[in-house]
C-alpha positions as CSV (number, residue, x, y, z in Angstrom):
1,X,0.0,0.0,0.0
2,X,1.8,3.5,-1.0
3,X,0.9,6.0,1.3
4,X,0.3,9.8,0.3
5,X,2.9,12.4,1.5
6,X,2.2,14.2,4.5
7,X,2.3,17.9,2.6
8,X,-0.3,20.0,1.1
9,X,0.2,23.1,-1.1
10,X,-3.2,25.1,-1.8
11,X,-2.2,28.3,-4.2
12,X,-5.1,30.4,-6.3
13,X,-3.0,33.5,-6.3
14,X,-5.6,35.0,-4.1
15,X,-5.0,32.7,-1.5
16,X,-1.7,30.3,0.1
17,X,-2.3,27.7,2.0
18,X,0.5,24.9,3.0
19,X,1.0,22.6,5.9
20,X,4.4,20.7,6.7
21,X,5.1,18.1,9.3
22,X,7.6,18.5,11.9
23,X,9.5,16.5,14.6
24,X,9.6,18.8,17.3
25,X,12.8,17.6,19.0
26,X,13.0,20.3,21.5
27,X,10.0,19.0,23.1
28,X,11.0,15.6,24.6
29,X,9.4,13.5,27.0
30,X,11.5,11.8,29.2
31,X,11.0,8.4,27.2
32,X,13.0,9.9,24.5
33,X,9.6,10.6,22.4
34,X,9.5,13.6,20.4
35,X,6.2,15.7,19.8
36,X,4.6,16.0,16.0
37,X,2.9,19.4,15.1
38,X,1.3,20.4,11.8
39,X,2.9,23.9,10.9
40,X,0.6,25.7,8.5
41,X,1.2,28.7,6.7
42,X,-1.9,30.9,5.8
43,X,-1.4,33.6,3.7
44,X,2.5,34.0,4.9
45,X,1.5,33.2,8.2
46,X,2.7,30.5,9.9
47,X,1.6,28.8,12.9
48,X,1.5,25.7,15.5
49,X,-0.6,23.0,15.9
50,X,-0.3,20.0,18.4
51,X,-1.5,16.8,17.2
52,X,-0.8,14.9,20.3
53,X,1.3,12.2,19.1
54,X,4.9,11.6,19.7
55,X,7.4,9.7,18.0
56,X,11.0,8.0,18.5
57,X,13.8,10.2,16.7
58,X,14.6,6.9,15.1
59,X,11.0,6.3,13.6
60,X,11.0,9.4,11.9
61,X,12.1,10.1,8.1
62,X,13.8,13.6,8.1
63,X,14.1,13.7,4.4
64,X,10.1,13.2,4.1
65,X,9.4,14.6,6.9
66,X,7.3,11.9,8.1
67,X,6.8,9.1,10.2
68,X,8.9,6.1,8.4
69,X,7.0,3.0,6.5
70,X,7.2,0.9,9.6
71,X,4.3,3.7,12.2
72,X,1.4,2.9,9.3
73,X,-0.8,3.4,10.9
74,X,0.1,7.0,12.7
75,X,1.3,7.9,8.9
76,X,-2.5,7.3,8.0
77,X,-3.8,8.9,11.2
78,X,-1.7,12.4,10.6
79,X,-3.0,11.7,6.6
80,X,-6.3,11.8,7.7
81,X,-6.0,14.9,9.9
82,X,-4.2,16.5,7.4
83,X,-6.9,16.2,4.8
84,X,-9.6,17.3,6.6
85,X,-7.6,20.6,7.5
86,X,-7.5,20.7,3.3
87,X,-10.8,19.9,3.3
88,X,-12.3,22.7,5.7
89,X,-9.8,25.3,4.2
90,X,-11.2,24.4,0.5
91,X,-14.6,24.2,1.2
92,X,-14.8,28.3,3.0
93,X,-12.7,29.5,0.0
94,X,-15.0,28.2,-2.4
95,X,-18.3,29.5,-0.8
96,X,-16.1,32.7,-0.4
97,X,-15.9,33.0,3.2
98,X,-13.1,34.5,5.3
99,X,-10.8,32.1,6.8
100,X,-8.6,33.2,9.7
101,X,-5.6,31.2,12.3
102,X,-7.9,31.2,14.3
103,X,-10.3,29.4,12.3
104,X,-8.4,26.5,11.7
105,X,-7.3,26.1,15.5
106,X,-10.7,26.1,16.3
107,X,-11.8,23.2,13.4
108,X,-8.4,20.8,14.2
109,X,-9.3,21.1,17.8
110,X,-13.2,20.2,17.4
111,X,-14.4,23.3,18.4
112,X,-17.6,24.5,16.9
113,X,-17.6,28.0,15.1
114,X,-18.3,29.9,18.2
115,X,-21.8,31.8,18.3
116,X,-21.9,35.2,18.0
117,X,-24.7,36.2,20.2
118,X,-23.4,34.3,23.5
119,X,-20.0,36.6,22.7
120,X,-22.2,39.4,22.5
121,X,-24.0,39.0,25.7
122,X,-20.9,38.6,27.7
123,X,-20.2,42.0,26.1
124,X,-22.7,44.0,27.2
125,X,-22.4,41.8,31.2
126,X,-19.0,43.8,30.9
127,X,-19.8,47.0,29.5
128,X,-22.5,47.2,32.3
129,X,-20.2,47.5,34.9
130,X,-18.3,50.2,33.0
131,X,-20.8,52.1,31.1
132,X,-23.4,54.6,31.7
133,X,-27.3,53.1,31.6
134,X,-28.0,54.7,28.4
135,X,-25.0,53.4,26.3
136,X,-25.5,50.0,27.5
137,X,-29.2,50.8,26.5
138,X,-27.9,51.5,22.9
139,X,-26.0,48.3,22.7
140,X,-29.2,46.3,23.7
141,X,-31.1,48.3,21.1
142,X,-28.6,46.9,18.9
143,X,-28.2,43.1,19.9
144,X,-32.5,43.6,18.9
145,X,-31.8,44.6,15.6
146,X,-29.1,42.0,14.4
147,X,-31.7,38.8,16.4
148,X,-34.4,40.6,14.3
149,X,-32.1,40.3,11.0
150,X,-30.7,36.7,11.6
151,X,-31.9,34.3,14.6
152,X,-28.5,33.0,14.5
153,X,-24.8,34.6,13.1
154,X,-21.7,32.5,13.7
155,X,-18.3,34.8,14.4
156,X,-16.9,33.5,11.0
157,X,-19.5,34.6,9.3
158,X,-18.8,38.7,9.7
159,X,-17.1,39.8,7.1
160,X,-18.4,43.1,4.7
161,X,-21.2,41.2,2.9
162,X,-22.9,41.0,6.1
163,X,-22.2,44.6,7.0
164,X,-23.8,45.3,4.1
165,X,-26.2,42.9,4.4
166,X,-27.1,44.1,7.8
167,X,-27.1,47.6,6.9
168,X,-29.6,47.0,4.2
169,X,-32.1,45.7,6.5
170,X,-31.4,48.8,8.7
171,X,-32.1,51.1,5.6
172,X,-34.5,49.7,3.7
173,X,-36.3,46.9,6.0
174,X,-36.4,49.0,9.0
175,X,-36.5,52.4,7.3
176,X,-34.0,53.4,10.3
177,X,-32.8,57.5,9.3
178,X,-28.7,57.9,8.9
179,X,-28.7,59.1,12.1
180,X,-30.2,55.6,14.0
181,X,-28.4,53.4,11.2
182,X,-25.2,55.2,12.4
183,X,-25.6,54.4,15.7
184,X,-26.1,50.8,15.5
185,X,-23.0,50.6,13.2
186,X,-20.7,52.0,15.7
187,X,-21.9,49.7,18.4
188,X,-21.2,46.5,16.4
189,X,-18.2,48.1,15.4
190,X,-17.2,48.0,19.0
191,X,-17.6,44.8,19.4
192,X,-16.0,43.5,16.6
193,X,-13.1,45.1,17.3
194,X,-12.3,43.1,20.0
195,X,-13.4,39.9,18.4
196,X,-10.3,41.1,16.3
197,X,-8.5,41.8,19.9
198,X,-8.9,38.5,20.8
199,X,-7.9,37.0,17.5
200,X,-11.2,35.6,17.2
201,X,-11.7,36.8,13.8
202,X,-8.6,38.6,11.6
203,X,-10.0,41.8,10.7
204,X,-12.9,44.2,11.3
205,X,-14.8,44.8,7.9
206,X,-15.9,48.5,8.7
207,X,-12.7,49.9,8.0
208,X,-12.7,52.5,4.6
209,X,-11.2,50.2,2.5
210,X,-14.3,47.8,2.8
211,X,-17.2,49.2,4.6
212,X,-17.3,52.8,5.9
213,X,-20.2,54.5,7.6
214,X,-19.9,58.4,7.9
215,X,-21.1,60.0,10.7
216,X,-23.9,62.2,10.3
217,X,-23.7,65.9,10.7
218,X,-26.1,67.2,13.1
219,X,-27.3,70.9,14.4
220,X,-27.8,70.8,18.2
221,X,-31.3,72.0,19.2
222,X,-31.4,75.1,21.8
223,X,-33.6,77.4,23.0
224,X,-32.9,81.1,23.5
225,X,-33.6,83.4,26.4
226,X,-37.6,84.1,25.7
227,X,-38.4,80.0,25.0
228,X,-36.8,79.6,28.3
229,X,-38.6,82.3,30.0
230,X,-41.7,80.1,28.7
231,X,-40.9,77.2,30.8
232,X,-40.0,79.4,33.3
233,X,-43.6,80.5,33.4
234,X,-44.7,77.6,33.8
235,X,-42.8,76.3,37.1
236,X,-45.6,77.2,39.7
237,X,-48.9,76.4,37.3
238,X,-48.5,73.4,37.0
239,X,-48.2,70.5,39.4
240,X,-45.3,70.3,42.6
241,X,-43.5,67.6,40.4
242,X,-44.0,68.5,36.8
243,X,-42.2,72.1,38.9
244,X,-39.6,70.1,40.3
245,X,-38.8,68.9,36.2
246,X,-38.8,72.5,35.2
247,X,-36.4,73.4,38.1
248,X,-34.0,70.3,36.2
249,X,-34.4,71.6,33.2
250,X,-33.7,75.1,34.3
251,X,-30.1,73.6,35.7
252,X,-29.0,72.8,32.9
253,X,-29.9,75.6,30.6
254,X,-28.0,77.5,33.9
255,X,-24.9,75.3,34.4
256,X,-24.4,73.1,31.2
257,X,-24.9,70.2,33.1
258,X,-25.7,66.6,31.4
259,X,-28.6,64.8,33.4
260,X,-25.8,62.5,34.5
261,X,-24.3,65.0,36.6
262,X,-27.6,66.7,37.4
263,X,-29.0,63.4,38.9
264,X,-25.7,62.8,40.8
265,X,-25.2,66.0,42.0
266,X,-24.1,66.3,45.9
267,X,-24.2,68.8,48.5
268,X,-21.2,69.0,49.1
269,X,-20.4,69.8,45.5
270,X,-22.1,73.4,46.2
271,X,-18.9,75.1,47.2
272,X,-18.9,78.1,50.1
273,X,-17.5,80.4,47.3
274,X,-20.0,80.5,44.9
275,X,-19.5,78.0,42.6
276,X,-20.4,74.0,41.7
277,X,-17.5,71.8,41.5
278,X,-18.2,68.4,39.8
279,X,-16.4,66.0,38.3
280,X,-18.3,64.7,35.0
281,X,-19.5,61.2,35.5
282,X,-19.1,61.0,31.0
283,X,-15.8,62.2,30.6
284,X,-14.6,61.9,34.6
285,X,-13.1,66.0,34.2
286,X,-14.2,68.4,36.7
287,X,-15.9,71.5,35.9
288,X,-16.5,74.6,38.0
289,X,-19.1,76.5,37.2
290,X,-20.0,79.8,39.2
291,X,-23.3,80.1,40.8
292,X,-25.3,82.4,39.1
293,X,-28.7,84.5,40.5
294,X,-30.9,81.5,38.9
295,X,-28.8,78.5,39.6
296,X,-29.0,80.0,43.6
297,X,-32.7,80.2,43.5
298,X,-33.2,76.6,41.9
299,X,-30.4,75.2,45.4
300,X,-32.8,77.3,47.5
301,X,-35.7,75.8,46.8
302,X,-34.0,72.2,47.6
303,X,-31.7,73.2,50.7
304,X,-32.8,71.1,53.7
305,X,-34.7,68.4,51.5
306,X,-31.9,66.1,51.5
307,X,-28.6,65.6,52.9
308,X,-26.5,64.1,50.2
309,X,-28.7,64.8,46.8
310,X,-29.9,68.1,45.5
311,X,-32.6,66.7,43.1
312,X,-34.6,63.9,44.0
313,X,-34.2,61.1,41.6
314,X,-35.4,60.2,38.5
315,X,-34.5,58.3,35.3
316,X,-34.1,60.1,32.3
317,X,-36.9,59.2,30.5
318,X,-39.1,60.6,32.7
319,X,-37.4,63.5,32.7
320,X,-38.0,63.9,28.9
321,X,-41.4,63.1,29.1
322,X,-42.2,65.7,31.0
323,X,-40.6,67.9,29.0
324,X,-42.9,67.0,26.2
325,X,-45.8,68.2,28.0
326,X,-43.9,71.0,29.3
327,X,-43.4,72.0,25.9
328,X,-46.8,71.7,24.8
329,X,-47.5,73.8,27.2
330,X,-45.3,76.6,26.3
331,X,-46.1,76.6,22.4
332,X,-42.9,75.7,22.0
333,X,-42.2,73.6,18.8
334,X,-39.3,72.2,19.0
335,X,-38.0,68.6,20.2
336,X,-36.6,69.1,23.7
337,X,-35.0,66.7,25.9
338,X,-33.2,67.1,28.9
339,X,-29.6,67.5,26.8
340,X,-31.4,70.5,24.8
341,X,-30.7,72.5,28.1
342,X,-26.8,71.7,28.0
343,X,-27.1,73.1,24.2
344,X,-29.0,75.9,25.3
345,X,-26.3,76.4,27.8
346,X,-23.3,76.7,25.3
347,X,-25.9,78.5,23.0
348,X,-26.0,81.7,25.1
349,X,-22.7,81.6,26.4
350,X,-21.3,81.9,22.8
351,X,-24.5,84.6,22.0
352,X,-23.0,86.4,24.4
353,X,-19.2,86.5,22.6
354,X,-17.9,84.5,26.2
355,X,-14.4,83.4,24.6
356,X,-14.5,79.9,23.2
357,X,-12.1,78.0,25.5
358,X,-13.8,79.3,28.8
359,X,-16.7,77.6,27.2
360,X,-15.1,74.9,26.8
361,X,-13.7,75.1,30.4
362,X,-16.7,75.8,31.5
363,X,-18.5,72.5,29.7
364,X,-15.9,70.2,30.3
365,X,-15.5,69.3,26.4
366,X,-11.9,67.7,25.7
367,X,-12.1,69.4,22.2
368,X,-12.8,72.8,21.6
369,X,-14.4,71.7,18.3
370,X,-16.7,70.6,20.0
371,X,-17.4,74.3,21.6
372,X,-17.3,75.4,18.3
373,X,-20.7,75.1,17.3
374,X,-21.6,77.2,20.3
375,X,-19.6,80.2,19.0
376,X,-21.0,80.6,15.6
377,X,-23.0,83.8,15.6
378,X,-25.9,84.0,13.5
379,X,-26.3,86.2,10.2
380,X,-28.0,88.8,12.2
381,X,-25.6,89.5,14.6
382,X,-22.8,89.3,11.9
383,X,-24.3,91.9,10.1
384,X,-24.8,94.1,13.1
385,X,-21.0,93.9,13.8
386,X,-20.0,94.8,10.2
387,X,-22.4,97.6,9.8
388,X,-20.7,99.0,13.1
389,X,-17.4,99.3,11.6
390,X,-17.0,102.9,10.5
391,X,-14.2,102.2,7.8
392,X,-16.5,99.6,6.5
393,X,-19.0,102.2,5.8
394,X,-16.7,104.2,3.2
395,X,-15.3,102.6,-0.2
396,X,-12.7,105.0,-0.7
């Protein structure tokens, strides 16, 4: 019987795929036995795998690389293995899947392709312990969407035609804006990257060279002085708590603070000299922001309620839902959630020419481009500025 040689060389330009078989004699057991590993190269890459077996020095045919005639049977055993390794590399490249190291570690070992939705909740188990509620709510709102698209998705299977698969269904089945579609891209982004962290799968398709998702360019909602005044109005007309969510609201427009540090806000973070010193639970960087007239009557109203909060709690979505009606109320058209008062915030410190960094200072942002939209005056007040310039007047 003539036995194949242990070797396989799989080229198609596109792809390389070769395995050898080696005698590992630096790893001897004390019976003088010597380990055999397939080494296979994917793509340039070469790597390690244990077949279990062991073999006298003697036994083994270095010109071959192979067990000698007289270990049959493990020659036939390794031939076997070997094949089936060919076998699982041919049969992804031909239904044009991706295959990775990985991969092939996973199939010699007898590992099933791993799930991606197990991975995915031990994700989100992790990100809860590091992550505020409403990003971990994002990632959820995600998870939905892909179990909606496919009950199952194996990690193998991600590769850019299921981006694009996935982002059709966003688009077109869902009818999801750029805006929603965006967001659900970036979280599985995410977590694909550190499937690609942990070698799990060899590259992330949403890069620009395969699949890139722009991020959509938004206009902050704000309100000026008089639509503020409006809900102002309304503090002691309506109800004792639909008044204690105007008094939020107020803050914000007032201090610039998120409803993260609103809801979190301490006592003791009301300084003796007149300001508010808090350390921002998004970005962890402490702001101070001075206490103005308003801001005092808002901590006046509370002082003596409790003695570690200033606001009671409240989640934010009952927060915004209150503003709805508050809103309503106040004829004012215009989507406002409790983050509208942070813009509003920025909005009239820039109205008010207050010098772009001490906004950003004063808002905690790590990038003044992100105070920048704050600053830009609108065509009004540009022309009022130009007009006022005496050698502008005059043409010659």
């Amino acid at each position: 019987m003539v036995l194949t040689v242990i070797s396989i060389e799989i080229n198609d330009m596109k792809n390389y795929f070769k395995v050898r078989l080696v005698l590992r004699k630096d790893k001897r057991r004390n019976d003088g036995k010597c380990a055999i590993y397939f080494y296979p190269n994917l793509n340039g890459r070469e790597f390690k795998l244990s077949t279990g077996k062991w073999l006298e020095i003697s036994n083994w045919d270095f010109k071959q690389r192979k067990p000698k005639s007289n270990c049959a049977n493990l020659r036939r055993t390794l031939n076997r293995e070997l094949m089936d390794i060919e076998d699982f590399y041919s049969d992804r490249i031909a239904r044009n899947k991706t295959v990775t190291i990985e991969m092939v570690k996973s199939f010699y070992r007898g590992v099933d392709e791993q799930d991606f939705y197990p991975y995915y909740d031990k994700f989100l188990t992790l990100k809860k312990r590091t992550e505020k509620e409403s990003t971990v709510k994002s990632y959820i709102g995600t998870l939905n969407h892909l179990k909606k698209f496919r009950r199952r998705i194996l990690i193998n299977e991600i590769d850019v035609n299921f981006i694009e698969a996935f982002d059709y269904y966003l688009r077109v089945k869902v009818n999801m804006g750029n805006g929603g579609a965006w967001a659900r891209h970036k979280n599985l982004k995410t977590v694909i990257n550190k499937l690609v962290k942990e070698k799990l799968l060899e590259s992330n398709p949403y890069s620009k060279d395969e699949f890139y998702v722009p991020r959509p360019k938004s206009e902050p909602t704000f309100l000026d002085e008089y639509e503020i005044e409006k809900i102002a109005y309304l503090r002691d007309r309506l109800s004792p708590k639909m008044g204690v969510n105007i008094d939020r609201f107020l803050f914000a427009c007032f201090t610039g603070f998120r409803y993260s540090d609103m809801v979190t806000l301490k006592w003791s973070d009301v300084k003796k000299n007149g300001t508010i010193r808090k350390r921002m639970i998004k970005t962890r960087n402490e702001v101070v922001v001075p206490i103005s007239e308003g801001v005092q009557e808002i901590l006046n109203r509370y002082e003596g309620k409790s003695n570690e909060l200033v606001f009671p709690k409240i989640s934010n979505d009952k927060v915004n839902k209150a503003l709805r009606i508050i809103c309503k109320l106040a004829k004012l058209n215009k989507h406002v959630t409790y983050h509208v008062g942070r813009h509003s915030f920025g909005y009239l410190l820039g109205k008010n020419s207050i010098n772009a960094f001490k906004i950003m200072e004063l808002m905690g942002h790590t990038n003044v481009k992100q105070t920048m939209v704050y600053v830009q005056a609108d065509v009004k007040d540009l022309s009022s500025a130009i007009m006022s310039i005496e050698l502008f007047k005059k043409a010659s």
